[in-house]
Backbone as CSV, one residue per row, in Angstrom:
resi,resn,N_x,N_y,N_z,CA_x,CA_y,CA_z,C_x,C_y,C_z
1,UNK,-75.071,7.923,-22.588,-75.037,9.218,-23.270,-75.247,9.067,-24.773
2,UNK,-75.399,8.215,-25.184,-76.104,7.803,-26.830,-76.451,8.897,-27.459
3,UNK,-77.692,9.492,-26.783,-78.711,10.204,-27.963,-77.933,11.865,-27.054
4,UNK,-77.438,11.994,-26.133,-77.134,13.135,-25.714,-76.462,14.281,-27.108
5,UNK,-75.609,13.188,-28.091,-75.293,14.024,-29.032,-76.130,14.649,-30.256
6,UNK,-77.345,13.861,-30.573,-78.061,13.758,-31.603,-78.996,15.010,-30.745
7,UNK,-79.265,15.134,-29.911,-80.711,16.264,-28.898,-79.474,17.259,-29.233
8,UNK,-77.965,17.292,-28.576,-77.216,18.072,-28.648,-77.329,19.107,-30.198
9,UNK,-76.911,18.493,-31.094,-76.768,18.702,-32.393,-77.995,19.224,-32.869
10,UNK,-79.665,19.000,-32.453,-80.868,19.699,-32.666,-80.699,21.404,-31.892
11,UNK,-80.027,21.337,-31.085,-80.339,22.432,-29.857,-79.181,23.384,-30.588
12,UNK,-78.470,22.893,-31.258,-77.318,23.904,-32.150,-77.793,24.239,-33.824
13,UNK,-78.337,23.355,-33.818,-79.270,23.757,-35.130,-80.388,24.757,-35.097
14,UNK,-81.381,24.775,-33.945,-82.109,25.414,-33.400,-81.899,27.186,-33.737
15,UNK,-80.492,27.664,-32.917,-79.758,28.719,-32.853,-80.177,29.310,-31.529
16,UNK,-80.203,28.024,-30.458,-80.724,28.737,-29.251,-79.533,28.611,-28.290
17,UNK,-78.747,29.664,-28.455,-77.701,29.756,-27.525,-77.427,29.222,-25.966
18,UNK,-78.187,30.001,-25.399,-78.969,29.741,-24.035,-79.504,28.326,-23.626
19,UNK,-80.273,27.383,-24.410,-80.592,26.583,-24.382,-79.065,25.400,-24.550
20,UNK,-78.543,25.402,-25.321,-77.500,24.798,-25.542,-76.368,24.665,-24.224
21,UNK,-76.020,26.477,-23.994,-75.486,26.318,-22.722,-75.703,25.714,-21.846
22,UNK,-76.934,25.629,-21.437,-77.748,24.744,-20.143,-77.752,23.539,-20.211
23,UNK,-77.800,23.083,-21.716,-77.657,22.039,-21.574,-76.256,21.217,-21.698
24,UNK,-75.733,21.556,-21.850,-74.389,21.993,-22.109,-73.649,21.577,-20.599
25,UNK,-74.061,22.602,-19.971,-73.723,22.642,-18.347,-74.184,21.794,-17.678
26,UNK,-75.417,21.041,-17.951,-76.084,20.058,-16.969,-75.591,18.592,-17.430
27,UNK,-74.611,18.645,-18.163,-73.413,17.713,-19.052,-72.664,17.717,-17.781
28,UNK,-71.949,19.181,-17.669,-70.758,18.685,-17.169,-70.910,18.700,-15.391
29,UNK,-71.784,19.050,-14.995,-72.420,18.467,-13.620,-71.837,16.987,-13.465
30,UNK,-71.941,16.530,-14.092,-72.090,14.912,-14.125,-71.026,14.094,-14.645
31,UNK,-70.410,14.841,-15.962,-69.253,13.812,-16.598,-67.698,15.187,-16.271
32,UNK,-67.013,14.970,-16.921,-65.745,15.613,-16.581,-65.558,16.350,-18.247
33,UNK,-64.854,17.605,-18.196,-64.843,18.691,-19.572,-64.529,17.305,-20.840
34,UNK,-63.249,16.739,-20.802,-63.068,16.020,-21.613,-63.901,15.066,-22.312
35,UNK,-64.627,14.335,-21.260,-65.705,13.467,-21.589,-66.795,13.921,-22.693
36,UNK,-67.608,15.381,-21.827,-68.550,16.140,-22.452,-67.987,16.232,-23.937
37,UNK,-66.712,16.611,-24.208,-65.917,17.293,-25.092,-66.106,15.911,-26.399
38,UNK,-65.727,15.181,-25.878,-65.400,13.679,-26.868,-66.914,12.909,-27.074
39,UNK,-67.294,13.070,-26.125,-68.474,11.971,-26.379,-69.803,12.771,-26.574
40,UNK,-69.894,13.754,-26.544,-71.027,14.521,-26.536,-71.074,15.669,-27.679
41,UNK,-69.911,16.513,-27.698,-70.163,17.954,-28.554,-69.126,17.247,-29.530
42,UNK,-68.392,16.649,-30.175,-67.755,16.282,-30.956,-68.461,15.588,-32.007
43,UNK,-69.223,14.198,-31.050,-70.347,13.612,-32.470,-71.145,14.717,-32.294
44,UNK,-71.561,15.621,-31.892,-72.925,16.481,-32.042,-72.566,17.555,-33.215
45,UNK,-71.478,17.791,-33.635,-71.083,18.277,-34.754,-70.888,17.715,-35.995
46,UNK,-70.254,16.281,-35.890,-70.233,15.195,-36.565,-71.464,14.922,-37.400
47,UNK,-72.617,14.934,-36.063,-74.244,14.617,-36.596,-74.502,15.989,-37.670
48,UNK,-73.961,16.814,-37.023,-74.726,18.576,-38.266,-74.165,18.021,-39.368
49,UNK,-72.643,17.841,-39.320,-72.106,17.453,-40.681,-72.499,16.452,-41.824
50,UNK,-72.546,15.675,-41.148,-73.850,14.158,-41.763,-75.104,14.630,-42.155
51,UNK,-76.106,15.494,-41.342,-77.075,16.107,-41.892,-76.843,17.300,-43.682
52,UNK,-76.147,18.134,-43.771,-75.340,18.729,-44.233,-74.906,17.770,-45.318
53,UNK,-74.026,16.619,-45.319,-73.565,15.716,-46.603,-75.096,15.186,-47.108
54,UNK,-75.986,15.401,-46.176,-77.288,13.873,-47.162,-78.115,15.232,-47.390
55,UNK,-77.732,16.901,-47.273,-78.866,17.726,-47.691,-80.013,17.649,-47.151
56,UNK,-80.107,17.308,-45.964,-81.024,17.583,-44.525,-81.170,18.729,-43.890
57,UNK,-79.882,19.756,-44.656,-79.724,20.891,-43.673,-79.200,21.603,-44.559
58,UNK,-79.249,23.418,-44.675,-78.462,23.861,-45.419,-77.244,24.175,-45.005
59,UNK,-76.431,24.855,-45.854,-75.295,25.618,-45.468,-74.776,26.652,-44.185
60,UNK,-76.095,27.112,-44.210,-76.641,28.425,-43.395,-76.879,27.768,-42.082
61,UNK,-77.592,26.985,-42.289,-77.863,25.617,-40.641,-76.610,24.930,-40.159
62,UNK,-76.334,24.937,-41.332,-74.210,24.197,-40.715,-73.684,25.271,-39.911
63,UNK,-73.516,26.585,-40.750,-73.241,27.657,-39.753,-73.743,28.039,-38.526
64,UNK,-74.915,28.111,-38.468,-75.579,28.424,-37.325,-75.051,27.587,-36.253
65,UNK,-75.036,26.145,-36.279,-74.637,24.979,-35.596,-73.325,25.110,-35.151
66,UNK,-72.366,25.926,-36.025,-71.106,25.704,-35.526,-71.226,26.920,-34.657
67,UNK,-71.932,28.179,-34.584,-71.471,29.401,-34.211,-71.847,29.567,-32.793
68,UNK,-73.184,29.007,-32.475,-73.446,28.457,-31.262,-72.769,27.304,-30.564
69,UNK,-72.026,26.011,-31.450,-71.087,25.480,-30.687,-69.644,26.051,-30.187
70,UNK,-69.728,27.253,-30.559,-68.298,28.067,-30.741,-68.807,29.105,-29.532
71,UNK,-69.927,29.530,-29.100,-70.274,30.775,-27.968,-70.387,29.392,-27.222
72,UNK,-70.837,28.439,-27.199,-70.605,27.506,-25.772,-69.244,27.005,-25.510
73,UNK,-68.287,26.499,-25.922,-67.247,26.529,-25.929,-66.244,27.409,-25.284
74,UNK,-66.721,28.471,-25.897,-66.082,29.740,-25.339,-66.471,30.043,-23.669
75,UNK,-67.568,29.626,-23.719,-68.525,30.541,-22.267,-67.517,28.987,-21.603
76,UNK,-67.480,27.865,-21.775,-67.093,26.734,-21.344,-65.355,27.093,-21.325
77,UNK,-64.559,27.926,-21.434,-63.239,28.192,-20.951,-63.366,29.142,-20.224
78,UNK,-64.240,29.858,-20.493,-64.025,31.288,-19.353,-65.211,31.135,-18.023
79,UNK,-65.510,29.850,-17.945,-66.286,29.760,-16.731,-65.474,28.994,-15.983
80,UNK,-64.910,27.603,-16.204,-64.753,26.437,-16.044,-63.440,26.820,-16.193
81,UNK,-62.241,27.331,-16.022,-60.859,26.922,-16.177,-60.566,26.562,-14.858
82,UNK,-59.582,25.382,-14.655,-59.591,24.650,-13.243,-58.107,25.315,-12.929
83,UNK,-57.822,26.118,-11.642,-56.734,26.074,-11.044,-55.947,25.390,-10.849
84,UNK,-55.085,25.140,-12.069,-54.011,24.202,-11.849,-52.434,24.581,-11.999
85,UNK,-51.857,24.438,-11.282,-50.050,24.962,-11.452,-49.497,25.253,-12.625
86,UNK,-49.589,26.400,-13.283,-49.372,26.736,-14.172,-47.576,25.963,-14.984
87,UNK,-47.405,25.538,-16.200,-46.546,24.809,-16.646,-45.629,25.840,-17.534
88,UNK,-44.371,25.614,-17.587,-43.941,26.195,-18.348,-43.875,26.019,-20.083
89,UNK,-44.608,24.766,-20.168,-44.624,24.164,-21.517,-45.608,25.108,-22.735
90,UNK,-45.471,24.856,-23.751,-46.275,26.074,-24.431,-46.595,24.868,-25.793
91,UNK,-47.753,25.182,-26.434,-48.420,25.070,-28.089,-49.025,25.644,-28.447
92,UNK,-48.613,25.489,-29.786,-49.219,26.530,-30.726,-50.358,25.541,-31.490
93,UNK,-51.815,25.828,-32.025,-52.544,25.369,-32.767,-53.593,26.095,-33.936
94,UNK,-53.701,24.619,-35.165,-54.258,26.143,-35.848,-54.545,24.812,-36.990
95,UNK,-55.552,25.540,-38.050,-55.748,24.204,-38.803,-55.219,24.347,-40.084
96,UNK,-54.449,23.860,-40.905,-53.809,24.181,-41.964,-54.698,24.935,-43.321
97,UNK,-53.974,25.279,-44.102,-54.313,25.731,-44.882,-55.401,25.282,-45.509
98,UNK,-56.687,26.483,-45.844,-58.084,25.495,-46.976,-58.773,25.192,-45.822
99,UNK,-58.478,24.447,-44.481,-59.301,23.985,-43.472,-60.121,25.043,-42.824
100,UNK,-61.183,24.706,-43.157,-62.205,25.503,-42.089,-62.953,25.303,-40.831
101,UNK,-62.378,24.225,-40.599,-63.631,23.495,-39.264,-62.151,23.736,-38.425
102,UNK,-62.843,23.825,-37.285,-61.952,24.933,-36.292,-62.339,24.257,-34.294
103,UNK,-64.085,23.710,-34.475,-64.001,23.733,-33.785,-63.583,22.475,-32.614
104,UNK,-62.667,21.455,-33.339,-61.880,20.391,-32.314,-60.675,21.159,-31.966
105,UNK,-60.235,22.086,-32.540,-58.879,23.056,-31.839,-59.306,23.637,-31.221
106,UNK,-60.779,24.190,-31.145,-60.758,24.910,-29.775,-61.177,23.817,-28.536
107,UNK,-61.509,22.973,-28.677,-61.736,21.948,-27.610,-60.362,21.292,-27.094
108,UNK,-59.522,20.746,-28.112,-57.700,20.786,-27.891,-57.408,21.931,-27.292
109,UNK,-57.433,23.282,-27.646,-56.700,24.216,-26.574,-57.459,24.470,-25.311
110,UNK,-58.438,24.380,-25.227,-59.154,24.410,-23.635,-58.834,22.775,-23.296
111,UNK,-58.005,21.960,-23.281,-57.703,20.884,-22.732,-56.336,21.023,-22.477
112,UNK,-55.450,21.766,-23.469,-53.852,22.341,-22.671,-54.230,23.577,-22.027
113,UNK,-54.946,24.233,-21.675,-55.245,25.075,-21.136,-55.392,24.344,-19.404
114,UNK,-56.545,23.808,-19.590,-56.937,22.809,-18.412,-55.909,22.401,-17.597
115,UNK,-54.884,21.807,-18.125,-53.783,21.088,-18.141,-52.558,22.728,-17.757
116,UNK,-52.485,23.276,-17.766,-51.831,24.430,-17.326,-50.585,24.913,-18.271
117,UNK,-51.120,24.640,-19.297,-50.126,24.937,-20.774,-50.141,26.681,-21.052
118,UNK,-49.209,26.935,-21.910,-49.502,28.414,-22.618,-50.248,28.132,-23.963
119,UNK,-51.042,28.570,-24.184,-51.974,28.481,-25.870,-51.627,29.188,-26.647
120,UNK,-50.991,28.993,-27.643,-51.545,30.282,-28.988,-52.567,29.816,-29.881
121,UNK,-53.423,29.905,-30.564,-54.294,29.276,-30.888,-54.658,30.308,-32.229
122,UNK,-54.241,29.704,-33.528,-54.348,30.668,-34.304,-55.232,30.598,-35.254
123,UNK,-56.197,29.557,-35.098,-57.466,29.320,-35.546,-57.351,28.356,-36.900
124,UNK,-58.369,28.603,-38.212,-58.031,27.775,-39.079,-57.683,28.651,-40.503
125,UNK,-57.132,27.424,-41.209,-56.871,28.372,-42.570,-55.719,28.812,-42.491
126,UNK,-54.618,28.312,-41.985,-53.347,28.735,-42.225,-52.251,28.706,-42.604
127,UNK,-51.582,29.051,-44.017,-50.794,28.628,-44.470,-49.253,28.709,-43.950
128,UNK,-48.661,27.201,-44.346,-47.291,26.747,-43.769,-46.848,28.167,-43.745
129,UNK,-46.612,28.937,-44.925,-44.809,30.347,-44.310,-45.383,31.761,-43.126
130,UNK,-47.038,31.422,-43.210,-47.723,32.333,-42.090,-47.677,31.633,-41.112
131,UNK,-47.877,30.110,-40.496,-47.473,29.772,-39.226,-46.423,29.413,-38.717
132,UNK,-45.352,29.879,-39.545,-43.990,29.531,-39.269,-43.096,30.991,-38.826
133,UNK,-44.133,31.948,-39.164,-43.292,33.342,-38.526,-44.008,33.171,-36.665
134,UNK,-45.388,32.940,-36.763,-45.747,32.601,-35.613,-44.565,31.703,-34.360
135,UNK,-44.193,30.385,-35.163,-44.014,29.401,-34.601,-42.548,29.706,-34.345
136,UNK,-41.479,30.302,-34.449,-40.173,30.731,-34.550,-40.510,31.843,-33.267
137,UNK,-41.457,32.852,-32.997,-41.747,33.731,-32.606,-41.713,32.862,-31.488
138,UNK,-42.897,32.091,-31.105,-43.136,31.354,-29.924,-42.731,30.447,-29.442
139,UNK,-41.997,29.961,-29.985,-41.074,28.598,-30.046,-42.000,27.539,-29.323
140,UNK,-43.280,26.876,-29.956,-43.700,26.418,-28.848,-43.340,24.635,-28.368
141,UNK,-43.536,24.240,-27.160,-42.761,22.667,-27.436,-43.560,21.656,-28.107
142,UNK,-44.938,22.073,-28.528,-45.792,21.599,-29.076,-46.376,22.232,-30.116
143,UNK,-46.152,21.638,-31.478,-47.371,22.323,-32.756,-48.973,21.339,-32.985
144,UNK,-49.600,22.008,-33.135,-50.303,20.738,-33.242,-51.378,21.169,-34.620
145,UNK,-51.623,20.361,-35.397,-52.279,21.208,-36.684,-53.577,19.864,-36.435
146,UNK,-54.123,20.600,-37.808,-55.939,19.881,-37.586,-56.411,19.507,-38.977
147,UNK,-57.061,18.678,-39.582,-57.504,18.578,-40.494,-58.665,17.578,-40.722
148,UNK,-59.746,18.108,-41.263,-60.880,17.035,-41.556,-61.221,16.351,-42.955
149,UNK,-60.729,16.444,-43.833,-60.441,15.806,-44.727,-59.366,15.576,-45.975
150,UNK,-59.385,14.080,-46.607,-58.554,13.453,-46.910,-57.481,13.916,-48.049
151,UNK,-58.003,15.093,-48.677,-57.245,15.596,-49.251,-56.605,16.726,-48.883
152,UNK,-56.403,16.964,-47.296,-55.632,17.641,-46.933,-54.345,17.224,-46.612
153,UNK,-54.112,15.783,-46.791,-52.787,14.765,-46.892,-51.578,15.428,-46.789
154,UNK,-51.828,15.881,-48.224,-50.348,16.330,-48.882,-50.010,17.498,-48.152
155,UNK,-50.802,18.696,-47.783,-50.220,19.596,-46.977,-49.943,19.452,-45.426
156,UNK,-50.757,18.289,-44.866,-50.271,17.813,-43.958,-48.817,17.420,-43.732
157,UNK,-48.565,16.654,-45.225,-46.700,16.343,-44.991,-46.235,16.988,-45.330
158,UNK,-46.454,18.341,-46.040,-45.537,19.398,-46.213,-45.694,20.302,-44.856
159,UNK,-46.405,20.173,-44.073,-46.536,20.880,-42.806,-45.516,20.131,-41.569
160,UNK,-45.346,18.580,-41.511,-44.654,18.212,-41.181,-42.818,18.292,-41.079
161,UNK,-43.203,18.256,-42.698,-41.370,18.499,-43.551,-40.563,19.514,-42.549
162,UNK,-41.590,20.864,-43.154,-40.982,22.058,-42.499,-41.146,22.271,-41.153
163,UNK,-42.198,21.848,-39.703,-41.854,21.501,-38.930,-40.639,20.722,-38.433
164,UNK,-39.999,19.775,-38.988,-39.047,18.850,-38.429,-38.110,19.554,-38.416
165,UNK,-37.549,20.594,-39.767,-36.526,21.330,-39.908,-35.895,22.393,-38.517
166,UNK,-37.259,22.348,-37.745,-37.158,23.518,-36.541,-35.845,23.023,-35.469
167,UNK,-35.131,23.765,-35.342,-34.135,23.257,-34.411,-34.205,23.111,-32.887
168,UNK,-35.472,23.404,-32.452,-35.485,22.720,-31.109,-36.190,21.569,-31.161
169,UNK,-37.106,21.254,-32.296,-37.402,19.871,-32.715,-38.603,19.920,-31.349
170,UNK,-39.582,20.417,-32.101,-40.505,20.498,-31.251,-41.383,18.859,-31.716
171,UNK,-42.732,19.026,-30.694,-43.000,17.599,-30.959,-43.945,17.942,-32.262
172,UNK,-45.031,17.148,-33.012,-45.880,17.957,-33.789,-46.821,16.843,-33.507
173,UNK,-48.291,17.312,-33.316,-49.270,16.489,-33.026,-50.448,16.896,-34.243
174,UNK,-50.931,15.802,-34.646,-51.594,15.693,-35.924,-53.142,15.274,-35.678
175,UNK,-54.407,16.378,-35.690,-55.342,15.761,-35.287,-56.404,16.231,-35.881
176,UNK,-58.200,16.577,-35.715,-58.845,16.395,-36.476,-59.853,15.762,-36.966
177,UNK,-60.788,15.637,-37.819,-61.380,14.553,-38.079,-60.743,13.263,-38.817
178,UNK,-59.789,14.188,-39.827,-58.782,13.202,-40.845,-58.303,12.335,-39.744
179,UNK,-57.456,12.557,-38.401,-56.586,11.582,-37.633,-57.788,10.287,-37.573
180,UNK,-58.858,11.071,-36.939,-59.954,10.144,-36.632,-60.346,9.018,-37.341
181,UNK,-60.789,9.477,-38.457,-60.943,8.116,-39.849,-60.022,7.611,-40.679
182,UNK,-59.151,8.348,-40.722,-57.953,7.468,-41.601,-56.833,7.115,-40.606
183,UNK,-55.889,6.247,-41.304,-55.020,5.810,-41.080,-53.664,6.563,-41.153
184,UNK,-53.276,7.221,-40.201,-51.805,8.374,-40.782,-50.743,7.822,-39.704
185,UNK,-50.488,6.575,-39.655,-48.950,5.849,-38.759,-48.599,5.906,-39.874
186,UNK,-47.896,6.288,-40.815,-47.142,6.601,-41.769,-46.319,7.557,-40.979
187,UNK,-47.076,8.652,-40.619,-46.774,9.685,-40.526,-45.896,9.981,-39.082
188,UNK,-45.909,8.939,-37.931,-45.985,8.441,-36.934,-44.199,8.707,-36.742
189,UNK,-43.524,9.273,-36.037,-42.177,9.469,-35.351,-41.471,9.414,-34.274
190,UNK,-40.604,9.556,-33.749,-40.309,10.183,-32.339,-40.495,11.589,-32.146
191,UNK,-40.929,12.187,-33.164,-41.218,13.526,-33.066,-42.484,13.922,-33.455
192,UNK,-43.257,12.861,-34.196,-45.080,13.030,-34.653,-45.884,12.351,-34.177
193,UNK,-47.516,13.184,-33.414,-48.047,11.724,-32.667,-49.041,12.282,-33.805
194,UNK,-50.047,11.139,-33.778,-51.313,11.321,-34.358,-52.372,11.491,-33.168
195,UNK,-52.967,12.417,-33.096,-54.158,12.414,-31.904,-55.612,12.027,-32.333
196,UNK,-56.096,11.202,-31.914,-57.315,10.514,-32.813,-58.413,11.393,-32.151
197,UNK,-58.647,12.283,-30.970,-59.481,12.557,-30.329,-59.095,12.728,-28.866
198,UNK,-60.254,13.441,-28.343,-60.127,14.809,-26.643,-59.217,13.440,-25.873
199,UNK,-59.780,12.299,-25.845,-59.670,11.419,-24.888,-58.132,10.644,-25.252
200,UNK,-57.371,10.654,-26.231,-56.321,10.535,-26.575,-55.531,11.237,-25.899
201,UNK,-55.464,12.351,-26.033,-54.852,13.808,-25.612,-54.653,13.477,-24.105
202,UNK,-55.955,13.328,-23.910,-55.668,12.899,-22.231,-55.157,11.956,-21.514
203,UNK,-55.750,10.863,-22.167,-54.265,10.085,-22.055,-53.119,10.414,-21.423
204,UNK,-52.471,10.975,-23.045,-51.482,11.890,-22.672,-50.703,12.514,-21.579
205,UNK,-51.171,13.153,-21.764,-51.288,13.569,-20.063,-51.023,13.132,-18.905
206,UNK,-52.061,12.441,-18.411,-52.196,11.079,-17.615,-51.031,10.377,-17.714
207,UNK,-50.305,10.299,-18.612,-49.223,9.066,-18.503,-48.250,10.286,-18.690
208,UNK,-48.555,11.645,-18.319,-47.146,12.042,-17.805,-46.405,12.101,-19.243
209,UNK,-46.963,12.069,-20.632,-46.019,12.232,-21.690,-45.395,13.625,-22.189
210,UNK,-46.183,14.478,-21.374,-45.321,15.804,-21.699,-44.134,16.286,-20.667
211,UNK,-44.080,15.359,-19.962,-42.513,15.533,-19.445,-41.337,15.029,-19.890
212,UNK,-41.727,14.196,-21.335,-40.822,13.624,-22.098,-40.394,14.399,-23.270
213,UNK,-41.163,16.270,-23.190,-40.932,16.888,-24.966,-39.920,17.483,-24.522
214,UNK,-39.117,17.821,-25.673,-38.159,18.692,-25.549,-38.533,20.310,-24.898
215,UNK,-37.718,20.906,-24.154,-37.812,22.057,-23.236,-37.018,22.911,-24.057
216,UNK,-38.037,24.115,-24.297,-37.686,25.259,-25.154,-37.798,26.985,-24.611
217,UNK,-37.782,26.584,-23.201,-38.235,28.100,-22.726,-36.298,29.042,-22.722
């Protein structure tokens, strides 16, 4: 699947919706949502972005790229959700404040979704005392915030701080492009994971680690 992301990333640049879907779909014929998710539409955004830093592409082409990866995505939860025993476990996600890239949280919540979670999903751009009326509201057993670059640090650990303070001591999962390239086991707890990516998450899962969070219903 090498170049699947680089053709991917042309076909979203393009602005051919339709085309993308299909191809999109003739992905997951073959590999499993997560896979497609990590190894395919993740660098294929990665690649717009890289185009975009060396001025290969404008601003307007970045957009386009994301808005069509955002109608496939979408058409990709409301086609594809797998019947699975619904859980009583719940997260909330959303990308902190200043952050605008949005779309690895929506690939994270169609994977607790998958997984038979409750979602709130409150998109990006959100500052700590606005997702904290949310997060009290929903109590969820999982927060999980997002960030793609390095100077989103500091509000990352102030997003943490005031997470920990929560008294059911939810878990908080830290992910993103930032988890991806830097180094944040600093940040690392019995109560903070770092998620490097789709296939992490799943993991997860797989080893049965969300029967170890604290229960808040």
């Amino acid at each position: 699947m090498d170049l699947h992301h680089e053709q991917l990333a042309q076909v979203f640049l393009s602005g051919d919706e339709e085309k993308a879907l299909d191809y999109t779909y003739r992905l997951l014929e073959n590999y499993p949502r997560a896979h497609v998710f990590e190894k395919v539409i993740t660098p294929a955004m990665y690649h717009v972005g890289k185009l975009w830093e060396n001025n290969a592409i404008s601003v307007a082409d970045e957009h386009l790229a994301t808005a069509v990866c955002d109608f496939v995505l979408s058409k990709i939860e409301s086609d594809h959700q797998t019947p699975r025993k619904k859980q009583h476990y719940k997260v909330l996600l959303f990308g902190v404040e200043e952050e605008q890239h949005y779309i690895g949280l929506k690939m994270v919540a169609d994977t607790f979704k998958e997984h038979g979670w409750r979602v709130r999903y409150l998109g990006p751009d959100l500052p700590i005392e606005h997702s904290l009326l949310q997060i009290k509201k929903f109590r969820p057993d999982v927060i999980g915030i997002s960030a793609a670059l390095s100077y989103r640090i500091p509000i990352i650990k102030k997003s943490i701080e005031a997470f920990a303070q929560l008294e059911w001591k939810p878990t908080i999962m830290i992910g993103g492009r930032l988890a991806y390239k830097f180094d944040l086991s600093e940040f690392e707890s019995s109560q903070v994971m770092v998620i490097k990516n789709i296939g992490h998450l799943t993991h997860w899962f797989k080893e049965g680690r969300e029967e170890s969070i604290n229960e808040t219903s």
